[in-house]
N, CA, C and O atoms as a printed pandas DataFrame, in Angstrom:
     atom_number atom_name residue_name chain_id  residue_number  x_coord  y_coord  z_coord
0              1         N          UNK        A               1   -6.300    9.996    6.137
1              2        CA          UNK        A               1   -6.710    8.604    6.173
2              3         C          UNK        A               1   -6.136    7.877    4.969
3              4         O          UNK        A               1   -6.179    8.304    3.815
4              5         N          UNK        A               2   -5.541    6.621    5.402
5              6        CA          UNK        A               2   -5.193    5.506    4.528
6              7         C          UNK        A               2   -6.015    4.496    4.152
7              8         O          UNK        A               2   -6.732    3.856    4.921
8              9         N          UNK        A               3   -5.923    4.345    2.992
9             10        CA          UNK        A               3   -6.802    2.763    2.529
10            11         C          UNK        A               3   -5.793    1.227    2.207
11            12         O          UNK        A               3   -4.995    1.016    1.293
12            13         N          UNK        A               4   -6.217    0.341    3.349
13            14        CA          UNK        A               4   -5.662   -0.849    2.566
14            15         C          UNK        A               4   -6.675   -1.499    1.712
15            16         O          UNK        A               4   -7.894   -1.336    1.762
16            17         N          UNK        A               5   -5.904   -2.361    0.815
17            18        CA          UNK        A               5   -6.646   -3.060   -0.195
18            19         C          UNK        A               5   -5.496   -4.416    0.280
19            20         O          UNK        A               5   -4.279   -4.577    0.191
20            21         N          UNK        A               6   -6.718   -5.268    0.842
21            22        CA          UNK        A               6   -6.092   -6.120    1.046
22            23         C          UNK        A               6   -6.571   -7.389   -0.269
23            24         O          UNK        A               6   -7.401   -7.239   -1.165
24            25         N          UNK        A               7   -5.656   -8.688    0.052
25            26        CA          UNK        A               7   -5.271   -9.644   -0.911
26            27         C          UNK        A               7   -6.704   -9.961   -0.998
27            28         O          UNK        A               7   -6.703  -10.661   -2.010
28            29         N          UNK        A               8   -8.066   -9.900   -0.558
29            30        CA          UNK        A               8   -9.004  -10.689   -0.668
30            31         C          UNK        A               8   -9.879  -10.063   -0.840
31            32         O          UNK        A               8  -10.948  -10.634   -0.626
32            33         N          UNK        A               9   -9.958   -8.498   -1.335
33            34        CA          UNK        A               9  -10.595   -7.936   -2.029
34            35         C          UNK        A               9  -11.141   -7.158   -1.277
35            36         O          UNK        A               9  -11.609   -6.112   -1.728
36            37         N          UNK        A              10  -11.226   -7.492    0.156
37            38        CA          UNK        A              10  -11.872   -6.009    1.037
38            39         C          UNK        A              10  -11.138   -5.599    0.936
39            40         O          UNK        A              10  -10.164   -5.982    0.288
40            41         N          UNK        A              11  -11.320   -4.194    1.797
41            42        CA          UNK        A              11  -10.613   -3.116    2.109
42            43         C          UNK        A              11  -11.489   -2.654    3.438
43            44         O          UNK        A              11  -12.622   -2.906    3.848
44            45         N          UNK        A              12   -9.578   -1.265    4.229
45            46        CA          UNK        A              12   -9.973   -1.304    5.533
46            47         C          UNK        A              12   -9.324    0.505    5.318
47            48         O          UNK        A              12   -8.332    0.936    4.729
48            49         N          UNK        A              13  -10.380    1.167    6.069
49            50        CA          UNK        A              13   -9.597    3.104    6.672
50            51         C          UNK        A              13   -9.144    3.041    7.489
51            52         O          UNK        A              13   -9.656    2.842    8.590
52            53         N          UNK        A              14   -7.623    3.242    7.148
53            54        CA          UNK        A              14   -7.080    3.834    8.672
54            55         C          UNK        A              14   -6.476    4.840    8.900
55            56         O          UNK        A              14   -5.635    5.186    8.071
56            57         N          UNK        A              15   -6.654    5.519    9.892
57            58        CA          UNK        A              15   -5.507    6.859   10.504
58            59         C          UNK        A              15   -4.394    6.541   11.093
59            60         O          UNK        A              15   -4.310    5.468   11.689
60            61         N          UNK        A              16   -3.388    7.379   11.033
61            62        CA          UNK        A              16   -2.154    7.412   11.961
62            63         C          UNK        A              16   -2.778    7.647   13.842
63            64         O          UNK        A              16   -3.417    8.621   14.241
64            65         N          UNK        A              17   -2.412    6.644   14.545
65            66        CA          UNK        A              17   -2.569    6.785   16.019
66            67         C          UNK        A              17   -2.486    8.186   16.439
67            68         O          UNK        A              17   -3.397    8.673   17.110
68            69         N          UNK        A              18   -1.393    8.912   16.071
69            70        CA          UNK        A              18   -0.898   10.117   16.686
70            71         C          UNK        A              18   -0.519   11.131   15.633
71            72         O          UNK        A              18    0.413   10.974   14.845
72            73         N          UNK        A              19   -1.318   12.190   15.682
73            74        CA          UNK        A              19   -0.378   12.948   14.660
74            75         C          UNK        A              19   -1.372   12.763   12.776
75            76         O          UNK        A              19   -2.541   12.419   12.605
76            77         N          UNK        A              20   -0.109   13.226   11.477
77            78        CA          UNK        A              20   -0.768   13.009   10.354
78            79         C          UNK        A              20    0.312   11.627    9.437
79            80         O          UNK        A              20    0.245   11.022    8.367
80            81         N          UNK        A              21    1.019   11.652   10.358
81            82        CA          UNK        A              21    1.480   10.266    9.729
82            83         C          UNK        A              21    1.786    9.124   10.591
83            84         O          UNK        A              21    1.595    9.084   11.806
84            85         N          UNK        A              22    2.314    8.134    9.804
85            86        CA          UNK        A              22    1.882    6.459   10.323
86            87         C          UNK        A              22    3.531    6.347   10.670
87            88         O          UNK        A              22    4.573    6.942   10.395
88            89         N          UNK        A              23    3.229    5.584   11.186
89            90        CA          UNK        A              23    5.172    5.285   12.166
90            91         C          UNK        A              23    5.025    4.028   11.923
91            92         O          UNK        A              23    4.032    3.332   11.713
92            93         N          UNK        A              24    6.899    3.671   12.012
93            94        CA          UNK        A              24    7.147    2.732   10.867
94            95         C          UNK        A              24    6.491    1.534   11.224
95            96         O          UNK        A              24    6.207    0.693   10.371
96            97         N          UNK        A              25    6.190    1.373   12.614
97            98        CA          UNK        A              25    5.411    0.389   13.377
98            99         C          UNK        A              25    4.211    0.162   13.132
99           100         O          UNK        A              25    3.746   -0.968   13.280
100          101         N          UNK        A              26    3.354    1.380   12.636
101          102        CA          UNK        A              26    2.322    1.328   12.510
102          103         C          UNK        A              26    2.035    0.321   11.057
103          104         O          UNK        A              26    1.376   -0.695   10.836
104          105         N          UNK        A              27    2.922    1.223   10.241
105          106        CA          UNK        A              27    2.919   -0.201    8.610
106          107         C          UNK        A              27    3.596   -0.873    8.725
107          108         O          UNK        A              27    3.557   -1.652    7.773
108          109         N          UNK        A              28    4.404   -1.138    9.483
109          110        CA          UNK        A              28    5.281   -2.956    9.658
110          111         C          UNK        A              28    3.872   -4.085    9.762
111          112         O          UNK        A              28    3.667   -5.059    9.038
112          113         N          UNK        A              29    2.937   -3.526   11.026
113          114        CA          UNK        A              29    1.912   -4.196   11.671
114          115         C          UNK        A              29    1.287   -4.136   10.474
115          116         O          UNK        A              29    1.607   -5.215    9.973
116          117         N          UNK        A              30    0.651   -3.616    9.745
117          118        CA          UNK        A              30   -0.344   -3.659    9.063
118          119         C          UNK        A              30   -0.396   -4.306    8.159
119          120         O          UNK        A              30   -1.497   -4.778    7.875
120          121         N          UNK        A              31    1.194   -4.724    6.999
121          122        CA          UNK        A              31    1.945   -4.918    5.967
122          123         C          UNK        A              31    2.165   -6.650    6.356
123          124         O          UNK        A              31    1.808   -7.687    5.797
124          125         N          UNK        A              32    2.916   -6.352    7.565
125          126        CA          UNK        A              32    3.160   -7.760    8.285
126          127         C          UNK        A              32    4.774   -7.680    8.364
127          128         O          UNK        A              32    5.072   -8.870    8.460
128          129         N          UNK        A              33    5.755   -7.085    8.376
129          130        CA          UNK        A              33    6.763   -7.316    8.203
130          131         C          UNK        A              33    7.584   -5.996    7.603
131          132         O          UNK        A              33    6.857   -5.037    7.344
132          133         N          UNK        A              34    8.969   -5.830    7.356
133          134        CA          UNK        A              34    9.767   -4.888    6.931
134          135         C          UNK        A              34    8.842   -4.378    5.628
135          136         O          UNK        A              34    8.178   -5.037    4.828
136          137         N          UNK        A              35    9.077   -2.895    5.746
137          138        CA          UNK        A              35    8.245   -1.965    4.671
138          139         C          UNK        A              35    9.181   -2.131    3.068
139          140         O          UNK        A              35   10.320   -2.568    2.901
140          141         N          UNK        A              36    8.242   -1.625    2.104
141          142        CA          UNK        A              36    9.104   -0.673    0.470
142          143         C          UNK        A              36    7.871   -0.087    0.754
143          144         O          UNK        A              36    6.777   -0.510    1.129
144          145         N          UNK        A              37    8.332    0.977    0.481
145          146        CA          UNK        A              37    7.215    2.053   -0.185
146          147         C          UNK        A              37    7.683    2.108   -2.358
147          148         O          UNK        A              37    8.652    1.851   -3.072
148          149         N          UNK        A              38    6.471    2.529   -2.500
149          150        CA          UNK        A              38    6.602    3.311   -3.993
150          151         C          UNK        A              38    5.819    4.256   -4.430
151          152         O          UNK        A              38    4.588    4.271   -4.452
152          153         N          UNK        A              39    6.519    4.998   -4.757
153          154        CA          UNK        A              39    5.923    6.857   -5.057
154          155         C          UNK        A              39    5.474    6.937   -6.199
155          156         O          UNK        A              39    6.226    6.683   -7.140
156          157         N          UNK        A              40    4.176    7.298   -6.419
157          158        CA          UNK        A              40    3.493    7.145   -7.736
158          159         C          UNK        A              40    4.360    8.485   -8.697
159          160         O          UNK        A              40    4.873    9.462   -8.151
160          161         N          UNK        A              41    4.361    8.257  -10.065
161          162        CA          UNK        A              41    4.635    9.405  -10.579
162          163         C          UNK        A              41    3.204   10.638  -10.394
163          164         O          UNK        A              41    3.230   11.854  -10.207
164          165         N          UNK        A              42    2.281    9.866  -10.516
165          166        CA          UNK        A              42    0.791   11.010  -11.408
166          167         C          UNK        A              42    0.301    9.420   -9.780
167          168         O          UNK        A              42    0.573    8.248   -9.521
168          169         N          UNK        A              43   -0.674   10.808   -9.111
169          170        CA          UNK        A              43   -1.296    9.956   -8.228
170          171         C          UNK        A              43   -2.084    8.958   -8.035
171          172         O          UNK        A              43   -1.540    8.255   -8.886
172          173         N          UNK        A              44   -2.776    8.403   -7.699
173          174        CA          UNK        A              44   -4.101    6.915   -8.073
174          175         C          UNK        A              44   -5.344    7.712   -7.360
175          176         O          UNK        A              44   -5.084    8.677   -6.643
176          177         N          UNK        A              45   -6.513    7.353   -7.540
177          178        CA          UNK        A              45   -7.578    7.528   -7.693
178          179         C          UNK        A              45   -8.419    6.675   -6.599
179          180         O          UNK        A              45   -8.834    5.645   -7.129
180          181         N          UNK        A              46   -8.761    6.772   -5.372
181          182        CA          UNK        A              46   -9.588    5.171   -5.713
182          183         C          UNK        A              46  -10.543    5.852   -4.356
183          184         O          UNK        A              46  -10.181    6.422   -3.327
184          185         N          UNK        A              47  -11.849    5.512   -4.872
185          186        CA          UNK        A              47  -13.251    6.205   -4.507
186          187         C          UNK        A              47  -12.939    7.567   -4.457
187          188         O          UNK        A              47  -13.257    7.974   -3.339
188          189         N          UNK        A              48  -12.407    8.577   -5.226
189          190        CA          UNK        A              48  -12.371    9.697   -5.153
190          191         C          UNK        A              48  -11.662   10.332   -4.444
191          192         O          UNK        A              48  -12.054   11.487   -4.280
192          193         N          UNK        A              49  -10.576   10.009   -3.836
193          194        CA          UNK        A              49   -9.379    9.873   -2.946
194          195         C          UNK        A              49   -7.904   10.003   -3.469
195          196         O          UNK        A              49   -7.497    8.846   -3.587
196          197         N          UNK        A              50   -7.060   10.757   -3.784
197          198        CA          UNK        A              50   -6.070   10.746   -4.844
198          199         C          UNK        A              50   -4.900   10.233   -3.543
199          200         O          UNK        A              50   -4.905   10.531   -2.349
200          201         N          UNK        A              51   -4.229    9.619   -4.095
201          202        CA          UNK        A              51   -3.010    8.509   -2.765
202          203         C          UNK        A              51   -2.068    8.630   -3.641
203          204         O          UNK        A              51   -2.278    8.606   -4.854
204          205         N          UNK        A              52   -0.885    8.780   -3.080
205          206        CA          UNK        A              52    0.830    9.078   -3.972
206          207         C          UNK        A              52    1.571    8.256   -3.424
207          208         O          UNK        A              52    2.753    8.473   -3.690
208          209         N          UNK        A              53    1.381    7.305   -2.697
209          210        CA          UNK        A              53    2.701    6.204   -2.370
210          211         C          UNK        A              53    1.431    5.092   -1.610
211          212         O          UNK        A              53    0.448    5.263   -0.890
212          213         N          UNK        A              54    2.228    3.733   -2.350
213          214        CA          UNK        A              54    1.991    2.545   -1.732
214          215         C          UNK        A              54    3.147    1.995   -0.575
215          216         O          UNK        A              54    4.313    2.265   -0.867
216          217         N          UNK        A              55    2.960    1.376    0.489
217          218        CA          UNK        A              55    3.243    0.406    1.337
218          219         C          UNK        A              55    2.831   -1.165    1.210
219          220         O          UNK        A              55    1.741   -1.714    1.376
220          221         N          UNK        A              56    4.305   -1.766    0.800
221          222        CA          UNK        A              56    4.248   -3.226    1.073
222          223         C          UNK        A              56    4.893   -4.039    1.780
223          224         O          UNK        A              56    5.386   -3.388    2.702
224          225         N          UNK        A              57    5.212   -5.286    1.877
225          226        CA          UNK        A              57    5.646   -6.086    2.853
226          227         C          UNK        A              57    6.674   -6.338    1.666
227          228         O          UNK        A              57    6.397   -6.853    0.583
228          229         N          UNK        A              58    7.858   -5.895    2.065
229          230        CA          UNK        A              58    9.162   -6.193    1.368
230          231         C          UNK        A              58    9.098   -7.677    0.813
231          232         O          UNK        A              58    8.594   -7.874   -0.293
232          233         N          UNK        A              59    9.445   -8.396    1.332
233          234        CA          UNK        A              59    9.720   -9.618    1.547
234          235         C          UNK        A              59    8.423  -10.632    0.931
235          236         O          UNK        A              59    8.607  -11.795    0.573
236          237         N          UNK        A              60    7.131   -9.944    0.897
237          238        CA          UNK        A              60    5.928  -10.447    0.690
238          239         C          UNK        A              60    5.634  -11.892   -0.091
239          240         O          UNK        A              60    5.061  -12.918    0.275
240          241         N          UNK        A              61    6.440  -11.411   -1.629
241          242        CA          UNK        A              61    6.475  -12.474   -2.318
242          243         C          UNK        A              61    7.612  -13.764   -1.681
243          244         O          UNK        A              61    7.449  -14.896   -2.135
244          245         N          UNK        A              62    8.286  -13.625   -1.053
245          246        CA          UNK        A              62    8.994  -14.663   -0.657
246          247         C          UNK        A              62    8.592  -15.475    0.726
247          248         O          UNK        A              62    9.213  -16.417    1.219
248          249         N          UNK        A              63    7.143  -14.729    1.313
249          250        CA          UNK        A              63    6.860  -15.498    2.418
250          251         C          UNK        A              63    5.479  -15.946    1.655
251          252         O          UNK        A              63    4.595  -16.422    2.368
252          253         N          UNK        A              64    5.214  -15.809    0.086
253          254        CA          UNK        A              64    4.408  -16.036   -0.707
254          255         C          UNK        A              64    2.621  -15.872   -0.003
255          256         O          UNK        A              64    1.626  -16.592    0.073
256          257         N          UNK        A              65    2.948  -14.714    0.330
257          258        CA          UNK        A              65    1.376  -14.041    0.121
258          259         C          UNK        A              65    0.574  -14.208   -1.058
259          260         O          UNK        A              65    1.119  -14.385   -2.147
260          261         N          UNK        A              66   -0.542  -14.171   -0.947
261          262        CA          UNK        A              66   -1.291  -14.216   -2.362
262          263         C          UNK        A              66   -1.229  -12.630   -3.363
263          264         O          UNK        A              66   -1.164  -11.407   -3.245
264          265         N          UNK        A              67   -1.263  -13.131   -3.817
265          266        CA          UNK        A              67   -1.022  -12.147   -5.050
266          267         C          UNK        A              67   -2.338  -10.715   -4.704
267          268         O          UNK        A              67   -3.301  -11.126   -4.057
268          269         N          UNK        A              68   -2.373   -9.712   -4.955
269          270        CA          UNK        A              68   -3.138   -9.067   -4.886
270          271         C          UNK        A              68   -3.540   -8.237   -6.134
271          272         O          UNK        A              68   -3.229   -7.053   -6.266
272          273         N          UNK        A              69   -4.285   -8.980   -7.076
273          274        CA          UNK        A              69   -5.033   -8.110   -7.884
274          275         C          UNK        A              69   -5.509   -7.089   -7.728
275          276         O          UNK        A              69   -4.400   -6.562   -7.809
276          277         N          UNK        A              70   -6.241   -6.148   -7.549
277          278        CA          UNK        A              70   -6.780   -4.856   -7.205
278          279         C          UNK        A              70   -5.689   -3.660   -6.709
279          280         O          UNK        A              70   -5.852   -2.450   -6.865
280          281         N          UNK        A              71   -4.587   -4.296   -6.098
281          282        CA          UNK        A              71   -3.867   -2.893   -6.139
282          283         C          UNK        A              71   -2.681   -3.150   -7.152
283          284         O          UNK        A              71   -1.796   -2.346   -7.443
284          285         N          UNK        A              72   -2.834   -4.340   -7.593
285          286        CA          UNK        A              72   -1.291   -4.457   -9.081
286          287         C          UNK        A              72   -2.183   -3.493  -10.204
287          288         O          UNK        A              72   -1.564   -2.695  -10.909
288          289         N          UNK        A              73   -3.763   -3.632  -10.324
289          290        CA          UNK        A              73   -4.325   -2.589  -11.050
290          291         C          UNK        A              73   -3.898   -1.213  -10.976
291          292         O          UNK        A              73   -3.380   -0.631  -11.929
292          293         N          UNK        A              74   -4.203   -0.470   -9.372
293          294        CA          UNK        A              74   -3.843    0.510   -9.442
294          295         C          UNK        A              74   -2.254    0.842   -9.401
295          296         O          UNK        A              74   -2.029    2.052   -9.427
296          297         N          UNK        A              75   -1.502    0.294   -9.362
297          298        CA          UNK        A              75    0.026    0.958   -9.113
298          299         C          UNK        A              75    0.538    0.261  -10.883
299          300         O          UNK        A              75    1.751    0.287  -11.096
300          301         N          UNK        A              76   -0.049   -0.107  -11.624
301          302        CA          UNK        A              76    0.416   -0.869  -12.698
302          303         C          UNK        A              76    1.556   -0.027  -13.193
303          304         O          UNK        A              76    2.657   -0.552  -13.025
304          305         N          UNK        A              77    1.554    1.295  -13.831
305          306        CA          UNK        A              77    2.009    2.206  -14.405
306          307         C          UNK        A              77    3.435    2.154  -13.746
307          308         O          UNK        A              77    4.449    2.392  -14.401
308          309         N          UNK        A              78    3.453    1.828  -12.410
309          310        CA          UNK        A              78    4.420    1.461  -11.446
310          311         C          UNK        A              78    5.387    0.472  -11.068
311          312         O          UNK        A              78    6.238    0.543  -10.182
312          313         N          UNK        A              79    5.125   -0.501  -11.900
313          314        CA          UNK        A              79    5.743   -2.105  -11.440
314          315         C          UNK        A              79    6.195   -2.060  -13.328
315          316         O          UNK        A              79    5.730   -1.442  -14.286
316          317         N          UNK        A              80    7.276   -3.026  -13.162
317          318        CA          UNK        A              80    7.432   -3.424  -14.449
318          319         C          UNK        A              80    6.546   -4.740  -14.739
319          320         O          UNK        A              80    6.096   -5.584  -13.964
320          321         N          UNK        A              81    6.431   -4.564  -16.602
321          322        CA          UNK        A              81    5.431   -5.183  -16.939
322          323         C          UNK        A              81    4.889   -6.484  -16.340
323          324         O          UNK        A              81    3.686   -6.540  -16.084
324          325         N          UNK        A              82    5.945   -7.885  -16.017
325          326        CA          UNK        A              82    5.423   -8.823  -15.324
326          327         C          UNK        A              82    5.085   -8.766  -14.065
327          328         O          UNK        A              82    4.710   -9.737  -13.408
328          329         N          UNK        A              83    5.200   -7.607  -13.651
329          330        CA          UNK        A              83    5.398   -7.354  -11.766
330          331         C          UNK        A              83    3.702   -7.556  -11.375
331          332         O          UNK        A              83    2.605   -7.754  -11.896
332          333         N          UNK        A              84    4.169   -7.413  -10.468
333          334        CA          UNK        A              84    2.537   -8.099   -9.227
334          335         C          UNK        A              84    3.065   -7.778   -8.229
335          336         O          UNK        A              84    4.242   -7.964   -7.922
336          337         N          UNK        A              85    1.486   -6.795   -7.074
337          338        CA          UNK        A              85    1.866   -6.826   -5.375
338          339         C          UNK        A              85    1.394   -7.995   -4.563
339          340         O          UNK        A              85    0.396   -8.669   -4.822
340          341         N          UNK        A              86    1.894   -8.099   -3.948
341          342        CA          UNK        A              86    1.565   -9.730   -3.072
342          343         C          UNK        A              86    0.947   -8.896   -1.597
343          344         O          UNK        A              86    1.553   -7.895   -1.213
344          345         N          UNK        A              87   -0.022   -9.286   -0.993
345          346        CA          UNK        A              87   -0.720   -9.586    0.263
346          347         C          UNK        A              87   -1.555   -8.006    0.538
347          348         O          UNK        A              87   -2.230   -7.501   -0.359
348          349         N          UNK        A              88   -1.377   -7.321    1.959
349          350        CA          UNK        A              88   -1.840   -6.235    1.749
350          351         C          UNK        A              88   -1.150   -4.848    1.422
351          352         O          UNK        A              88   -0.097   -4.450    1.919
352          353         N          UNK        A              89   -1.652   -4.425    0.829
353          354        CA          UNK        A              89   -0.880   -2.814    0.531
354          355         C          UNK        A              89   -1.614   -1.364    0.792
355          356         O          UNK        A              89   -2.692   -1.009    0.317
356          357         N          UNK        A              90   -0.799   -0.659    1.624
357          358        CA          UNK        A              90   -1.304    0.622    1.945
358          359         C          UNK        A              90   -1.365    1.420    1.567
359          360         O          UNK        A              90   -0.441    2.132    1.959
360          361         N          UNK        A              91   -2.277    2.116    0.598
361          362        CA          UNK        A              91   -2.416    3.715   -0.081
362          363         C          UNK        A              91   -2.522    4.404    1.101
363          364         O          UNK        A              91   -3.297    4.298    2.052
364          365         N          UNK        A              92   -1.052    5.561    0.720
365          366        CA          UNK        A              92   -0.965    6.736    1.432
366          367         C          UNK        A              92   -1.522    7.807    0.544
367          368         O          UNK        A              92   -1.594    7.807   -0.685
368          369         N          UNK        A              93   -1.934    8.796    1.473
369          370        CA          UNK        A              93   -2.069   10.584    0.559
370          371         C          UNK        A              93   -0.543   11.095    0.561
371          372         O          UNK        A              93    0.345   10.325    0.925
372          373         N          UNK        A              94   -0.315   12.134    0.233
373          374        CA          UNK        A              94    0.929   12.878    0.489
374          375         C          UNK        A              94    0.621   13.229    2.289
375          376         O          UNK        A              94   -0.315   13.431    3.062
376          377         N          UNK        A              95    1.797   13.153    2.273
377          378        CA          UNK        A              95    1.845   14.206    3.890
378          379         C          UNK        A              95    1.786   12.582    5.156
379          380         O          UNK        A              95    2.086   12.654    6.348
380          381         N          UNK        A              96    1.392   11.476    4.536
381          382        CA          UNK        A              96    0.882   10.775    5.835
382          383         C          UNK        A              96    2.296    9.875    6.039
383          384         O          UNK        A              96    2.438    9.304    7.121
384          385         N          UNK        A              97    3.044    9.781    5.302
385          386        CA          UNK        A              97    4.361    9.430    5.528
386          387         C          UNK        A              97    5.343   10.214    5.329
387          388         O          UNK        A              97    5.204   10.907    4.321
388          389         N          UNK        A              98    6.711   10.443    6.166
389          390        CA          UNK        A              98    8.118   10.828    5.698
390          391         C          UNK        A              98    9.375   10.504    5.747
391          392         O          UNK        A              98   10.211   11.184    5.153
């Protein structure tokens, strides 16, 4: 199971339809548009859940999503210093993407 943290502070669990991972369709839809992933070095944490790669909407900041505080927290270590994720983003575990 995946967690989004979306731009407005909820969050949503989801599974891959079929199988243990998500097809590219599955995070296009979710993201809104063409994927980046980024591979944590040292994994994130969040409710006791350790996740090694984020999913975003490539393009995000240029169709100017709102900024998403709560996961620029967790991937910080990850983005260079002025960087920020824009809209929703998908914490994967290992194994749920390849």
């Amino acid at each position: 199971m995946a967690i989004i943290l979306h731009a407005n502070n909820s969050t949503t669990i989801i599974s891959p339809e079929l199988g243990n991972e998500f097809t590219l369709g599955e995070l296009q839809g979710y993201v809104g548009g063409y994927i980046q992933t980024i591979d944590f070095n040292e994994p994130v944490i969040i409710d006791g859940t350790e996740y090694s790669t984020i999913v975003i909407d490539e393009d995000g900041k240029y169709k100017k999503y709102p900024t998403n505080t709560t996961a620029t927290q967790y991937a910080k270590n990850e983005l260079f210093d002025d960087d920020f994720l824009v809209g929703d983003v998908i914490f994967l575990k290992d194994g749920e993407i390849s």
